[in-house]
C-alpha positions as a LaTeX table, in Angstrom:
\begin{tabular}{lrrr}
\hline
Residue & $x$ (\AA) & $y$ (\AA) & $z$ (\AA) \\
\hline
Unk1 & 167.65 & 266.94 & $-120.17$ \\
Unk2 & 165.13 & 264.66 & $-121.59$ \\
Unk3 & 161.38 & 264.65 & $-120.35$ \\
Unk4 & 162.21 & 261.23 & $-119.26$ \\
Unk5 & 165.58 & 259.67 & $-117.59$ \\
Unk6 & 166.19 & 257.25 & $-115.04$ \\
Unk7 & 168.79 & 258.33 & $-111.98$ \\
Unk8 & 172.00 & 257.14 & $-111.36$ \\
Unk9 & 172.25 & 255.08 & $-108.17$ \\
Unk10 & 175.48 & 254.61 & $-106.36$ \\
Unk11 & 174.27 & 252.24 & $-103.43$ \\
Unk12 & 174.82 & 248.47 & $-104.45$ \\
Unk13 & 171.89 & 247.33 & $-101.86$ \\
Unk14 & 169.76 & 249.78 & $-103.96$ \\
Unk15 & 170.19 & 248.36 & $-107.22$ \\
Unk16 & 168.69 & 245.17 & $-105.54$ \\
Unk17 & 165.36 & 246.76 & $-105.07$ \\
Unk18 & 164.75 & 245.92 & $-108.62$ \\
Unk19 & 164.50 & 242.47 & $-108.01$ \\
Unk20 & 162.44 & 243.10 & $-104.86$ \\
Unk21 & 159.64 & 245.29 & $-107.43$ \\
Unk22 & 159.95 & 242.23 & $-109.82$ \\
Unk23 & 159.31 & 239.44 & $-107.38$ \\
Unk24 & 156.29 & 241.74 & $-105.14$ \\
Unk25 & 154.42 & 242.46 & $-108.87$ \\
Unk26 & 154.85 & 238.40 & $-110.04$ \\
Unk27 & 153.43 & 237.54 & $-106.16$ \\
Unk28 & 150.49 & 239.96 & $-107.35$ \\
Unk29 & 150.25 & 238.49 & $-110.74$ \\
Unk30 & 150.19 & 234.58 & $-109.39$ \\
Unk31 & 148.56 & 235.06 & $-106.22$ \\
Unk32 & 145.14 & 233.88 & $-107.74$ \\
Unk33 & 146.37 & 230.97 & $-109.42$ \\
Unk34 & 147.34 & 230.09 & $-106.01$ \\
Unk35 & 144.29 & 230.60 & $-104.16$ \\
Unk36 & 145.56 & 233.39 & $-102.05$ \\
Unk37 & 143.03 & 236.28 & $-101.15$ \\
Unk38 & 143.70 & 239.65 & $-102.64$ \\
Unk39 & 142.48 & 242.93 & $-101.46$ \\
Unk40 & 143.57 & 246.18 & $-102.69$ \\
Unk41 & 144.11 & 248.66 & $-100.51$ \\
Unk42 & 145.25 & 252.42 & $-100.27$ \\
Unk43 & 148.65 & 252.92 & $-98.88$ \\
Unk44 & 149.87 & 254.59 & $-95.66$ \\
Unk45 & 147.62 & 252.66 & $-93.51$ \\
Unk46 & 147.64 & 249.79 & $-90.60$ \\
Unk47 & 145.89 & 247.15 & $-92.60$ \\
Unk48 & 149.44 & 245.45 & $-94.52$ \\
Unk49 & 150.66 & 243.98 & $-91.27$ \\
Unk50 & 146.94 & 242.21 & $-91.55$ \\
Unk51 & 147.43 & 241.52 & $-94.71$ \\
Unk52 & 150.61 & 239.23 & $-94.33$ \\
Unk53 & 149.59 & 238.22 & $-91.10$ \\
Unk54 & 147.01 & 236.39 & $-92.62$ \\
Unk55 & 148.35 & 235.35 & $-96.00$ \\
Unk56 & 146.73 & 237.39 & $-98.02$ \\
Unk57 & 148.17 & 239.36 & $-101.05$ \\
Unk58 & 148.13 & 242.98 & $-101.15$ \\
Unk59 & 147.90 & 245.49 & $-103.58$ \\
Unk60 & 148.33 & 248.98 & $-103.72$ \\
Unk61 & 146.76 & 250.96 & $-106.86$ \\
Unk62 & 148.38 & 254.25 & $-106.09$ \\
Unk63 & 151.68 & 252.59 & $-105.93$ \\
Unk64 & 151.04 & 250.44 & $-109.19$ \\
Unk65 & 150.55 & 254.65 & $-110.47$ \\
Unk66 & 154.46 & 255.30 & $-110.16$ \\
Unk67 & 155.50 & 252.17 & $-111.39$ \\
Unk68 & 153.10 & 252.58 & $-114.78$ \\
Unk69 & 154.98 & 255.95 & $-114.98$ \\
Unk70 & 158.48 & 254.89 & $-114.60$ \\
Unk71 & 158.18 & 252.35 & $-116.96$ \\
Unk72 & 156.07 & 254.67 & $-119.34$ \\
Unk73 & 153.08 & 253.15 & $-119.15$ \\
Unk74 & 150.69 & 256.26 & $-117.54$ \\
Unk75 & 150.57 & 258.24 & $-120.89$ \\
Unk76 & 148.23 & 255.75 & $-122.39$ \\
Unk77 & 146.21 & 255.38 & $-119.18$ \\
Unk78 & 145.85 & 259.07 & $-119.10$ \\
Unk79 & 144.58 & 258.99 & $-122.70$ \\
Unk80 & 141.62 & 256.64 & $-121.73$ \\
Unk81 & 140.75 & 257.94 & $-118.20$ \\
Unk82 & 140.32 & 261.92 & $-120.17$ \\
Unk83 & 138.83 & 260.12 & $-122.74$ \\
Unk84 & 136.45 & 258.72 & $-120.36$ \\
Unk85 & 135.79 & 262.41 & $-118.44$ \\
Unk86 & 138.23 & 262.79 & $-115.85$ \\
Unk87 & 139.97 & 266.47 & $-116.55$ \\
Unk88 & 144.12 & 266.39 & $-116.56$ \\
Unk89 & 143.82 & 268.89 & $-113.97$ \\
Unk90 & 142.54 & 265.79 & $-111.16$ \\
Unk91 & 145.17 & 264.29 & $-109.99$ \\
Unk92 & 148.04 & 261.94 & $-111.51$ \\
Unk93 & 147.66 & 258.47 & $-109.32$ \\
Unk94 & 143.46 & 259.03 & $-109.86$ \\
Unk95 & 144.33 & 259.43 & $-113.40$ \\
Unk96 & 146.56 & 256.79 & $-114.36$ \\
Unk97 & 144.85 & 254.12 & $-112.08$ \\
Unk98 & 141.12 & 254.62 & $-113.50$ \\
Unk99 & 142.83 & 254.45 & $-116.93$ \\
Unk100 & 144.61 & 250.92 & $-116.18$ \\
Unk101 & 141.62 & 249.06 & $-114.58$ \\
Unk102 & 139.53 & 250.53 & $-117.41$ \\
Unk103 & 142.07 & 249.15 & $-120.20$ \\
Unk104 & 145.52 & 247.68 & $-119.44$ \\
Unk105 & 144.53 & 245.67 & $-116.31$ \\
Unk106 & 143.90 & 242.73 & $-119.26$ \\
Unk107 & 146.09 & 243.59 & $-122.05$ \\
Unk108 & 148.98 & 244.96 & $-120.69$ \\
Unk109 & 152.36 & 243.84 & $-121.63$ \\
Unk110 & 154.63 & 244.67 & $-118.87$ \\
Unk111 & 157.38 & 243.29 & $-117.46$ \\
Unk112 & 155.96 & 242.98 & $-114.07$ \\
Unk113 & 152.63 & 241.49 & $-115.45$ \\
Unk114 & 149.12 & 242.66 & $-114.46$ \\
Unk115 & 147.74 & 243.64 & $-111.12$ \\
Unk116 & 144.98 & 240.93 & $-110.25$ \\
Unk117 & 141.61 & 241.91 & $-109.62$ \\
Unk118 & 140.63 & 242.45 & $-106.34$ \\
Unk119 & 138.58 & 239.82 & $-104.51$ \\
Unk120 & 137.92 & 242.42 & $-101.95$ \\
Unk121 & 138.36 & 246.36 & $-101.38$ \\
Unk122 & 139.14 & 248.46 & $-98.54$ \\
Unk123 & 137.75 & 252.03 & $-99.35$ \\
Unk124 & 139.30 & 254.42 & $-97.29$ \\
Unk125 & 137.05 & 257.09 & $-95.53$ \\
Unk126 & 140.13 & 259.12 & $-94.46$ \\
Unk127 & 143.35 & 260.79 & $-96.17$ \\
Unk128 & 143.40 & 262.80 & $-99.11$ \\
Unk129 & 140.44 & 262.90 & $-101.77$ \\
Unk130 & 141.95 & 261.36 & $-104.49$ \\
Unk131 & 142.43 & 258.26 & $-102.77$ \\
Unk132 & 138.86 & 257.89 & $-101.49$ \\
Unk133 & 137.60 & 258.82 & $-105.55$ \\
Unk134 & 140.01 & 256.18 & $-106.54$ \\
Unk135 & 138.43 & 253.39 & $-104.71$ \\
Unk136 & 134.72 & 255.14 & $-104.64$ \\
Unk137 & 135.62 & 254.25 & $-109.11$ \\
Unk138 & 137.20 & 250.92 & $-108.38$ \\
Unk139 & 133.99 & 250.04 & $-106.08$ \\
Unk140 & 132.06 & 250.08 & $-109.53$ \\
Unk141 & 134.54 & 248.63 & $-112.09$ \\
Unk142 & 134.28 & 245.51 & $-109.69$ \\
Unk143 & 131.12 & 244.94 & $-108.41$ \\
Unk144 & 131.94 & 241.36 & $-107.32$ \\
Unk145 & 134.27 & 242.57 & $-105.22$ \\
Unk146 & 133.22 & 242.66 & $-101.33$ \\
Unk147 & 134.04 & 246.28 & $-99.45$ \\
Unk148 & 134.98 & 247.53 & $-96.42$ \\
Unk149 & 134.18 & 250.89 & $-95.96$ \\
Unk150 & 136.61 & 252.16 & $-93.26$ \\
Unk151 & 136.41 & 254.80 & $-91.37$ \\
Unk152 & 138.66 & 257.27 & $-89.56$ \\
Unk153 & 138.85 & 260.93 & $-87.84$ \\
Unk154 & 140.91 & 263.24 & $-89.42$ \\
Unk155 & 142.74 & 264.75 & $-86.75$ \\
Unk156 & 146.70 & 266.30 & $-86.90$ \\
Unk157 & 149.04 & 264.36 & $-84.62$ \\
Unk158 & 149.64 & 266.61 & $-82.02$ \\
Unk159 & 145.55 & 266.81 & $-81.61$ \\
Unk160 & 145.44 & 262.90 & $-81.46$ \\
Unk161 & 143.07 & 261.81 & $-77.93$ \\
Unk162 & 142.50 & 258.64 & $-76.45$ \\
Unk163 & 138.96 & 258.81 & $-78.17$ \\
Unk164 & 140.22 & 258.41 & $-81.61$ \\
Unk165 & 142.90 & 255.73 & $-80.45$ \\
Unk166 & 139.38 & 253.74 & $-79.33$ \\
Unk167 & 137.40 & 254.39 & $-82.45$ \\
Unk168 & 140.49 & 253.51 & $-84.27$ \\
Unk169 & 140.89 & 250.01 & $-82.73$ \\
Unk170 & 137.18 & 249.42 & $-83.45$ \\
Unk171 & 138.07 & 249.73 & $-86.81$ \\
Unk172 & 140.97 & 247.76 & $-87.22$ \\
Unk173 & 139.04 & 245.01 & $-84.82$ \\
Unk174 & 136.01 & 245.70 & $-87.54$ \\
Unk175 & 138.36 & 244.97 & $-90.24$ \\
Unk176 & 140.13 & 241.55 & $-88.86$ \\
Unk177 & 136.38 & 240.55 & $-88.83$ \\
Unk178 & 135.51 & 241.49 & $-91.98$ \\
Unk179 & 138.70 & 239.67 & $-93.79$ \\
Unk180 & 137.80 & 236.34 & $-91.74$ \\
Unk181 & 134.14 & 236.59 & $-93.02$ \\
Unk182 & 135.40 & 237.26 & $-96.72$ \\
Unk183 & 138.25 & 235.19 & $-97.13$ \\
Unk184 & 137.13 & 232.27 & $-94.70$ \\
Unk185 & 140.99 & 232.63 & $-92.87$ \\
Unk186 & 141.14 & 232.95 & $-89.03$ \\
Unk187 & 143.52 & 236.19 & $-87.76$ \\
Unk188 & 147.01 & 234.57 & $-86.13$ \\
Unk189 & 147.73 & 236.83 & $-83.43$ \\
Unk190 & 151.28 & 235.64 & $-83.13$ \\
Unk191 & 151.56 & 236.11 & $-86.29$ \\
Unk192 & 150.37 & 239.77 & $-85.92$ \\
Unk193 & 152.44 & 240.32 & $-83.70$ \\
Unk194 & 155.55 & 238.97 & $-84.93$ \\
Unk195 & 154.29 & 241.25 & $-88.22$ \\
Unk196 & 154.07 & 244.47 & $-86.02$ \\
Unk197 & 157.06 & 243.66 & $-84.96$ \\
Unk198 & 158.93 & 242.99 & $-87.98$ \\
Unk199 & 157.35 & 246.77 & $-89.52$ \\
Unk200 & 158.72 & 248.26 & $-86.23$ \\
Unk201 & 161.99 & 247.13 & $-87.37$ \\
Unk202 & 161.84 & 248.25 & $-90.38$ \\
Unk203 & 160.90 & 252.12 & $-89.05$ \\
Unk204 & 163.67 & 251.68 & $-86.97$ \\
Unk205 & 166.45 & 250.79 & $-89.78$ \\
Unk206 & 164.67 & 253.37 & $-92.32$ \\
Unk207 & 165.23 & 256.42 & $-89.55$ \\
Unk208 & 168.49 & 255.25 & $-89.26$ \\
Unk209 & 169.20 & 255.00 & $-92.66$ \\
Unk210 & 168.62 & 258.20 & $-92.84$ \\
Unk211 & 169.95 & 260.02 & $-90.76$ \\
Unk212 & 173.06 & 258.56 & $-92.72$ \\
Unk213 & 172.18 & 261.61 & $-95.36$ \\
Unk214 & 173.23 & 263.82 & $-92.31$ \\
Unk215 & 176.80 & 263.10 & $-93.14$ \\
Unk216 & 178.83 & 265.17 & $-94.97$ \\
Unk217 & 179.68 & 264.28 & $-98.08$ \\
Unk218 & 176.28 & 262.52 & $-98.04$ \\
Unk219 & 176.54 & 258.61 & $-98.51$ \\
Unk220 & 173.56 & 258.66 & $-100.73$ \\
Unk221 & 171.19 & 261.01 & $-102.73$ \\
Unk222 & 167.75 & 261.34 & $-103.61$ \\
Unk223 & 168.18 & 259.37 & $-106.22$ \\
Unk224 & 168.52 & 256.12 & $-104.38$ \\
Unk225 & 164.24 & 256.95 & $-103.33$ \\
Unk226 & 163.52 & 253.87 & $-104.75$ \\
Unk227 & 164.31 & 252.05 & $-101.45$ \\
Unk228 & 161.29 & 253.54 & $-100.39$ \\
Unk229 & 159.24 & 250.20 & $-101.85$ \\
Unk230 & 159.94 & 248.23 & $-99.24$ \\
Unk231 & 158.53 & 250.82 & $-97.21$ \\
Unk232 & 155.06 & 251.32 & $-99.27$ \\
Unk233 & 154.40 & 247.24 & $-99.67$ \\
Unk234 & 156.76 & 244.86 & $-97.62$ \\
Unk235 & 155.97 & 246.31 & $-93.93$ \\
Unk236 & 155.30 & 243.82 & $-91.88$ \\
Unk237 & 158.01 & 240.97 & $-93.57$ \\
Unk238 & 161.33 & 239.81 & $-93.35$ \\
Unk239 & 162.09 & 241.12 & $-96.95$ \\
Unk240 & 161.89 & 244.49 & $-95.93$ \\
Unk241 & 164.18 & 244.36 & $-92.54$ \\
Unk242 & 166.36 & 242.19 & $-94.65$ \\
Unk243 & 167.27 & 244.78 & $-97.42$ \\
Unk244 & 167.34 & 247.97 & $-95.12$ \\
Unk245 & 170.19 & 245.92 & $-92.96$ \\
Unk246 & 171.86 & 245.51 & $-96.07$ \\
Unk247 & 171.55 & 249.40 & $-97.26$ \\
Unk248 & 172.65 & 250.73 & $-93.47$ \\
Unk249 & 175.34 & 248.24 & $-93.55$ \\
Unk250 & 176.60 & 249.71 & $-96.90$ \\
Unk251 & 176.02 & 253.30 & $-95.51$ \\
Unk252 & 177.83 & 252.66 & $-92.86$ \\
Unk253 & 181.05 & 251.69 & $-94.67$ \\
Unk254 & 180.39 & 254.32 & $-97.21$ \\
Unk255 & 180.90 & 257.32 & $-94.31$ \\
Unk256 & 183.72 & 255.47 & $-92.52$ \\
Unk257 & 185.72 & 255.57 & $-96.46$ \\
Unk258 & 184.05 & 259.17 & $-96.31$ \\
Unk259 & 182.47 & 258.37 & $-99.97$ \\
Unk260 & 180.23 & 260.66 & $-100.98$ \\
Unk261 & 177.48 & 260.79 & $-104.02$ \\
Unk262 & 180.13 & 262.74 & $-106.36$ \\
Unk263 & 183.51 & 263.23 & $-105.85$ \\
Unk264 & 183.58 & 266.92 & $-104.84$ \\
Unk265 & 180.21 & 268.13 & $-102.88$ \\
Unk266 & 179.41 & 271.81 & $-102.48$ \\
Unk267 & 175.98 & 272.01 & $-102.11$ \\
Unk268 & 173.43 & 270.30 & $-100.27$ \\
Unk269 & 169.76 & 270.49 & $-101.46$ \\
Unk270 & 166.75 & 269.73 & $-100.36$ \\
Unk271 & 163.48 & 268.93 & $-102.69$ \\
Unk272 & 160.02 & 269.78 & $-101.28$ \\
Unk273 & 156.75 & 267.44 & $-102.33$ \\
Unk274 & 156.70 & 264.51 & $-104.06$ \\
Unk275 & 159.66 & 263.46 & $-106.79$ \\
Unk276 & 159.19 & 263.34 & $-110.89$ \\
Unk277 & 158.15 & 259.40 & $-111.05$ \\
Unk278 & 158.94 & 259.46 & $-115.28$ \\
Unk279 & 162.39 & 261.32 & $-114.55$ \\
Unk280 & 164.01 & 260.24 & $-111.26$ \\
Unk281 & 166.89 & 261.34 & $-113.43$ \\
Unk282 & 166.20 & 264.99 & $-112.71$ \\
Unk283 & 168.32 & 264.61 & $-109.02$ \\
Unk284 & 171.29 & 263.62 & $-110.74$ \\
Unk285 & 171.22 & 266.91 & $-112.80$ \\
Unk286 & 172.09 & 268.99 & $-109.91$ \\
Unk287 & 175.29 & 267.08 & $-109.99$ \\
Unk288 & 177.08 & 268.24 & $-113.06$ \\
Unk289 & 177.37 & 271.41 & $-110.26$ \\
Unk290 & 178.42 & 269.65 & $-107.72$ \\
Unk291 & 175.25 & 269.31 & $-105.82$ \\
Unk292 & 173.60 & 266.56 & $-104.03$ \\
Unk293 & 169.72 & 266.45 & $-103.35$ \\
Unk294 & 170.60 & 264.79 & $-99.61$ \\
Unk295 & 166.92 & 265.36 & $-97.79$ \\
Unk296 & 163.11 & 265.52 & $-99.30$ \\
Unk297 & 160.24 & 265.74 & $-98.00$ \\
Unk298 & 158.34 & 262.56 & $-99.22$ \\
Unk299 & 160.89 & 260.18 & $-97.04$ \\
Unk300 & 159.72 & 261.39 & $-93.84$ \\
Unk301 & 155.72 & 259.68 & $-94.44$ \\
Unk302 & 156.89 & 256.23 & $-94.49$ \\
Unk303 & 158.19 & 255.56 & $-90.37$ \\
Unk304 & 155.59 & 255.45 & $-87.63$ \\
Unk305 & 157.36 & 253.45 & $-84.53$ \\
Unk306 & 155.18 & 250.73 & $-83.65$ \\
Unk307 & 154.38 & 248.94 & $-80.02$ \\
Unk308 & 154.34 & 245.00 & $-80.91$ \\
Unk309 & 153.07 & 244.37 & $-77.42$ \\
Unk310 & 149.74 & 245.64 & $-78.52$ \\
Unk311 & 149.36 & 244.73 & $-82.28$ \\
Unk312 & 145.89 & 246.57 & $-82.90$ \\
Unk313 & 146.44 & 249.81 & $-80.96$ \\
Unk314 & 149.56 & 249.94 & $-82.79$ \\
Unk315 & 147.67 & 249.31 & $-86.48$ \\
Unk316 & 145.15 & 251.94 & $-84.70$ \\
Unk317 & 147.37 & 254.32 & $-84.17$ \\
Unk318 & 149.58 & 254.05 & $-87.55$ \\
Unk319 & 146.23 & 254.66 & $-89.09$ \\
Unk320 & 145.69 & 257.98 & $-87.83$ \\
Unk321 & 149.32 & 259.03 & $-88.17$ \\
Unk322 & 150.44 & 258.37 & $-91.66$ \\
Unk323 & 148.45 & 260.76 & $-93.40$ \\
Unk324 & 149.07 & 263.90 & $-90.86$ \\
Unk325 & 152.41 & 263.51 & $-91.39$ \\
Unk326 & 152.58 & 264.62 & $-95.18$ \\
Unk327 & 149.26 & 265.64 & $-96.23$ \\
Unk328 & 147.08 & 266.46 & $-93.50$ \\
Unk329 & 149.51 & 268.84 & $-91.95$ \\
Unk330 & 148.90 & 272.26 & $-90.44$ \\
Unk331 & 151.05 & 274.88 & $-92.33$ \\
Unk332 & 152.90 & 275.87 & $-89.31$ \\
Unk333 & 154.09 & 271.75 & $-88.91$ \\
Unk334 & 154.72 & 272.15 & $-92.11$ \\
Unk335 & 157.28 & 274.79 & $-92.20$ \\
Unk336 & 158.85 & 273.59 & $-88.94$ \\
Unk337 & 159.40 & 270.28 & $-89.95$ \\
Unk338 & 161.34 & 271.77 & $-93.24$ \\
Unk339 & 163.46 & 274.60 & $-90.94$ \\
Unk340 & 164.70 & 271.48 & $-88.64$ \\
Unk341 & 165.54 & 269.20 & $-91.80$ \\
Unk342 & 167.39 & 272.38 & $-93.46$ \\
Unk343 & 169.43 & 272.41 & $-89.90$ \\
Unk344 & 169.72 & 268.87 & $-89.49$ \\
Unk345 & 170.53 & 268.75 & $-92.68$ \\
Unk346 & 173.27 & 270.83 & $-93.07$ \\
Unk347 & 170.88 & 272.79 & $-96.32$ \\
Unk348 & 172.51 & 275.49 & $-98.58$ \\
Unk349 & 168.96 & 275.50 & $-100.95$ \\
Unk350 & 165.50 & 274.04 & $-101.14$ \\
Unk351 & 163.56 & 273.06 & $-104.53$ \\
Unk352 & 160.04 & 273.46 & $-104.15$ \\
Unk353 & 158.25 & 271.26 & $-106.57$ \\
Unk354 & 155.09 & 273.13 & $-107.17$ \\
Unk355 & 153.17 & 269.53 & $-108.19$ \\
Unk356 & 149.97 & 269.86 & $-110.39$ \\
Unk357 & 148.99 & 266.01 & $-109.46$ \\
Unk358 & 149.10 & 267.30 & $-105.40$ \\
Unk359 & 147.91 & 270.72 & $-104.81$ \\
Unk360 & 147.45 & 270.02 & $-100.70$ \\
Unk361 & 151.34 & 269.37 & $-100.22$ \\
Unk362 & 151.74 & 272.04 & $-102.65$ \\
Unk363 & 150.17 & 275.02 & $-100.77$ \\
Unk364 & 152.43 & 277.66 & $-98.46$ \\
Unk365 & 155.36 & 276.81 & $-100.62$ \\
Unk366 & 155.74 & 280.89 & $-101.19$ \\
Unk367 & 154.95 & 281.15 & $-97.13$ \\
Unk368 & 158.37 & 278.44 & $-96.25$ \\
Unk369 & 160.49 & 279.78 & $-99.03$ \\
Unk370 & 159.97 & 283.17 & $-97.37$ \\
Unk371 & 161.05 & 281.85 & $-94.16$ \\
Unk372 & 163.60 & 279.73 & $-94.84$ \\
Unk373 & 165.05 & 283.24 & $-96.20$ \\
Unk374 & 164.16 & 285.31 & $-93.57$ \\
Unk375 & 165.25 & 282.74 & $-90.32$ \\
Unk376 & 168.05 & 280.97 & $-92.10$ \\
Unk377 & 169.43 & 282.83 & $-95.47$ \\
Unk378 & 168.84 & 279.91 & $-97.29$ \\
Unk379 & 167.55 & 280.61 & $-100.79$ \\
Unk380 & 164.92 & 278.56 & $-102.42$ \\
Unk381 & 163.64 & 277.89 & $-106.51$ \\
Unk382 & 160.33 & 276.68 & $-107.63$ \\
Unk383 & 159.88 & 274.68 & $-110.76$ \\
Unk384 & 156.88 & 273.82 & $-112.17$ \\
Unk385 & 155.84 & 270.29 & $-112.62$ \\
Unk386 & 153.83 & 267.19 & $-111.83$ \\
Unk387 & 154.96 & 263.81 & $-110.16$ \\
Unk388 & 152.98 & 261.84 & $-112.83$ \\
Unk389 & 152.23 & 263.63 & $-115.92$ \\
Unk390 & 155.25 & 264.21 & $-118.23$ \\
Unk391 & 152.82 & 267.03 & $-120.30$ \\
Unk392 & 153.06 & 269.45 & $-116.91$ \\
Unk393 & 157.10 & 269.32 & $-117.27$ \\
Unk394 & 159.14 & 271.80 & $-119.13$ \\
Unk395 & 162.96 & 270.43 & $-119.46$ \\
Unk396 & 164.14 & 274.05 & $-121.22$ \\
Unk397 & 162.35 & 275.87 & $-118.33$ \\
Unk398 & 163.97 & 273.69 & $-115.51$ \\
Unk399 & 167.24 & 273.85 & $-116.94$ \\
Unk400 & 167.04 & 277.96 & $-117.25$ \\
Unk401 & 166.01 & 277.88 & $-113.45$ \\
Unk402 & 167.98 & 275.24 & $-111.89$ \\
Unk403 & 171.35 & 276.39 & $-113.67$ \\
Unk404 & 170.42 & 280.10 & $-112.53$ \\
Unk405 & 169.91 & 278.83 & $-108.82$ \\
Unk406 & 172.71 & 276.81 & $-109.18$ \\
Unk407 & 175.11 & 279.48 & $-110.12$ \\
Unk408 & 174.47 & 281.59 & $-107.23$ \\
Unk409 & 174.42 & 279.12 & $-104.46$ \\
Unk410 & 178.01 & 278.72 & $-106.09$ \\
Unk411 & 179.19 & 282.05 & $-106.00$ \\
Unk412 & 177.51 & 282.77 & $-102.47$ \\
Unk413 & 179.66 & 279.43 & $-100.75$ \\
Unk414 & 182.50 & 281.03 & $-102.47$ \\
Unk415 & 181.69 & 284.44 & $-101.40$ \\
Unk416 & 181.23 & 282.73 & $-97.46$ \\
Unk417 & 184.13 & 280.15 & $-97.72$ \\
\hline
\end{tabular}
């Protein structure tokens, strides 16, 4: 195995979400030639229905992170962000992204074209600390920018009150306000709505979808995640609900023809924290053994339900959900929500991805491989590695491991068959 390899996908509607990538990134590219707005913006938030609402273009710079590393582009956006102090222990996204607005943004020669500057910035004041230093550092590379600052409690979900629903729908309400002011455009509330609506949809088809992987054999793998891009930047459009119909209706004949990933599945695995952006390749290696990575973790983050019949509450309360439900997690959530996708999920072994670029959806890894031993015999590997940084992966070491693991979830189905 190579440091680098892209997966095999099986899924026709999946091999279209390359043209989806291509058309988002030359929408970003043009958008100022065209006198659209742009604001960048983190991701996992309720501000992208608001966004196309309005006809404006957004941007995400922690998405644009996995994209520089799946085309390898991060290694030389590393190499200026160290250069310029930032240690290779922070993490990946901060890493690569202050490297590409410091260099690349104007020179770079990829395929999808540059990202454009910003016109204006929302700087998160909530989710993980990474994401608020990324846009604290993007505040000063562009000062002409304008900035909103928002603003939101950190709470888990089950500790979610009706005060920080309010407070939330000050902000978003604070927010509408402070687009109109920039960008001189007037908030359509049909429009919103019909948005909300449209991201609701979209939730709806991307649970479904998959709870497809519940099948056995599974109708698709892990290394299909790409889908997921529809789910990061085209909430709230018609391009989104369009292509997830089109993946469920291929899932659905796929089970009915009982097709699975690989023509003989044995075991089903599960992979913990977020996948190897450079080497999406690395699921398909579990297959020369007949196994199929059918559940992860990182799928779960991108479906919050959403009430169209009251657009803002809804953005409100997306807000303060879509970061609890990866990163901001108690470690008891955490470990549940794994036990009841390992049942649901019909899991003979988990692969804990001990990530250097995300140490908070890293920690109790030892603490849920010990239960997941101890409630439901299921045994468990950890490799070492990082969702962004090649250097931090070790293909001899993860071939040693996974082949070992392999082997004996092998003999133990044989042993229980």
């Amino acid at each position: 195995m190579d440091k680098k390899s892209k997966s095999t996908k099986r899924l026709q509607a999946a091999k279209e979400i390359n043209r989806i990538v291509f058309e988002y990134y030359m929408e970003c590219s043009q958008a100022k030639a065209k006198g659209i707005p742009v604001g960048w913006m983190p991701p996992m938030n309720g501000a992208i229905e608001i966004f196309y609402a309005m006809g404006l273009q957004p941007v995400f710079p922690e998405n644009w992170s996995p994209v520089c590393a799946a085309f390898g582009l991060a290694p030389q956006n590393f190499e200026i962000s160290e250069n310029m102090g930032y240690s290779i222990d922070l993490c990946g996204y901060l890493r690569n992204i202050i490297g590409y607005v410091h260099g690349p943004i104007e020179t770079s020669q990829c395929i999808l074209g540059n990202l454009p500057v910003p016109d204006f910035l929302l700087s998160p004041g909530g989710g993980c600390v990474p994401v608020m230093k990324i846009f604290h550092a993007l505040e000063r590379r562009f000062p002409d920018a304008a900035v909103f600052r928002a603003d939101l409690p950190q709470v888990a979900l089950n500790d979610i009150q009706p005060h920080h629903i309010q407070y939330a729908v000050q902000e978003i309400q604070r927010l509408i306000s402070f687009i109109e002011e920039t960008t001189g455009r007037k908030m359509d509330y049909d429009k919103l709505e019909e948005a909300v609506a449209l991201s609701d949809k979209a939730c709806a088809l991307w649970d479904e979808i998959m709870s497809y992987r519940r099948y056995i054999p599974t109708p698709f793998s892990a290394a299909e995640i790409g889908i997921m891009f529809v789910m990061v930047t085209r909430q709230g459009t018609r391009i989104a609900v369009d292509f997830l119909e089109k993946v469920l209706d291929e899932l659905k004949d796929r089970v009915a023809r009982k097709q699975g990933v690989i023509p003989e599945e044995k075991i089903r695995l599960f992979w913990d924290n977020i996948p190897l952006w450079y080497n999406l390749g690395l699921f398909n290696y579990f297959e020369e053994m007949n196994g199929v990575v059918v559940a992860e973790t990182y799928s779960t983050a991108w479906s919050i339900r959403l009430d169209a019949r009251d657009p803002i509450k809804a953005l409100a309360l997306k807000s303060l959900k879509s970061y609890p439900l990866v990163s901001c997690v108690s470690m008891d959530n955490r470990m549940d929500s794994i036990v009841k996708a390992c049942k649901e999920y019909s899991i003979d072994g988990v692969i804990f991805h001990r990530n250097k670029s995300c140490l908070p959806i890293t920690l109790g890894q030892m603490d849920i491989k010990r239960r997941l031993e101890e409630q439901l015999q299921i045994p468990s590997i950890i490799i070492d590695a990082d969702h962004m940084d090649e250097r931090n992966f070790f293909p001899a070491q993860f071939r040693n491991r996974a082949d070992a693991f392999m082997e004996m979830l092998l003999a133990k189905r044989k042993a229980t068959s």
